[in-house]
C-alpha positions as CSV (number, residue, x, y, z in Angstrom):
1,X,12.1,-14.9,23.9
2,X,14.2,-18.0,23.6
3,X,15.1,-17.6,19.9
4,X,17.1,-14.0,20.7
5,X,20.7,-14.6,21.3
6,X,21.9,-14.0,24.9
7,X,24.4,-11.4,24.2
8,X,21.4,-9.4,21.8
9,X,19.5,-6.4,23.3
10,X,16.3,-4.8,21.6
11,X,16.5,-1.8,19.9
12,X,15.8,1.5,21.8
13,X,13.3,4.3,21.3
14,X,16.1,6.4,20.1
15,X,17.1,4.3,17.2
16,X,13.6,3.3,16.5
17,X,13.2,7.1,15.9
18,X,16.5,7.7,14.5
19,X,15.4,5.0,11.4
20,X,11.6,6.1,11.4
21,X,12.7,10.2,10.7
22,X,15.6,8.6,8.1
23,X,13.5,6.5,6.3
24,X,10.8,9.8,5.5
25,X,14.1,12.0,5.4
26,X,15.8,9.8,3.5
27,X,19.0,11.8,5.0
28,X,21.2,11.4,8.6
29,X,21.8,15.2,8.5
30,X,18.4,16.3,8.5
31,X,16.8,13.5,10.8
32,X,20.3,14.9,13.2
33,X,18.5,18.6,12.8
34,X,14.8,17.7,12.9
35,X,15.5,15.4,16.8
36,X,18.2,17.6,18.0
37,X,21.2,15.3,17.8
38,X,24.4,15.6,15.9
39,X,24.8,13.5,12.2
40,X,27.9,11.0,14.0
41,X,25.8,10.5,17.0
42,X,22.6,9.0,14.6
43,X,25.1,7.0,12.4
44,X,27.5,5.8,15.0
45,X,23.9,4.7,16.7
46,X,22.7,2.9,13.3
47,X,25.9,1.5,12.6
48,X,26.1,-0.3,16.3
49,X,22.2,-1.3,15.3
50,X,23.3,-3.1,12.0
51,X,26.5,-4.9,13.9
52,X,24.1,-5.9,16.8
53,X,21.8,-7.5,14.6
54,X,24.1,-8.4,11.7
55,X,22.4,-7.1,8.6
56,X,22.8,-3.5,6.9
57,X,20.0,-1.5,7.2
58,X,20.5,1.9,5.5
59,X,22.2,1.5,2.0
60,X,24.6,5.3,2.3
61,X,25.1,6.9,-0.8
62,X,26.4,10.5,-1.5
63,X,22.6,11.3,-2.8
64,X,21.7,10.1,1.1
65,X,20.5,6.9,2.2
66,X,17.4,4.2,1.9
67,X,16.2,1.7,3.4
């Protein structure tokens, strides 16, 4: 573990299954209906994700997103 970054923390089970039900999806709004959670909650969630580790990881489009 000493190649993580002190201030870095591992991703949780929540985004791990917030970017699993996206990437089948390929859609925030209906990953936010299919685990009970609201479409800002799952992007504010993913958007804290890509600052922590410093890389985009859904590219957002009007058509919905990818990976």
């Amino acid at each position: 573990m000493k190649y993580l970054r002190k201030d870095f923390s591992a991703m949780n089970t929540d985004q791990m299954a917030y970017l699993i039900d996206i990437a089948k999806t390929g859609s925030i709004n209906t990953t936010a209906k299919r685990l009970f959670s609201s479409q800002q909650a799952i992007s504010e969630s993913i958007k804290r994700l890509e600052a922590e580790l410093e890389c985009v990881l859904l590219i957002r489009s009007k058509k919905g997103v990818a990976l």
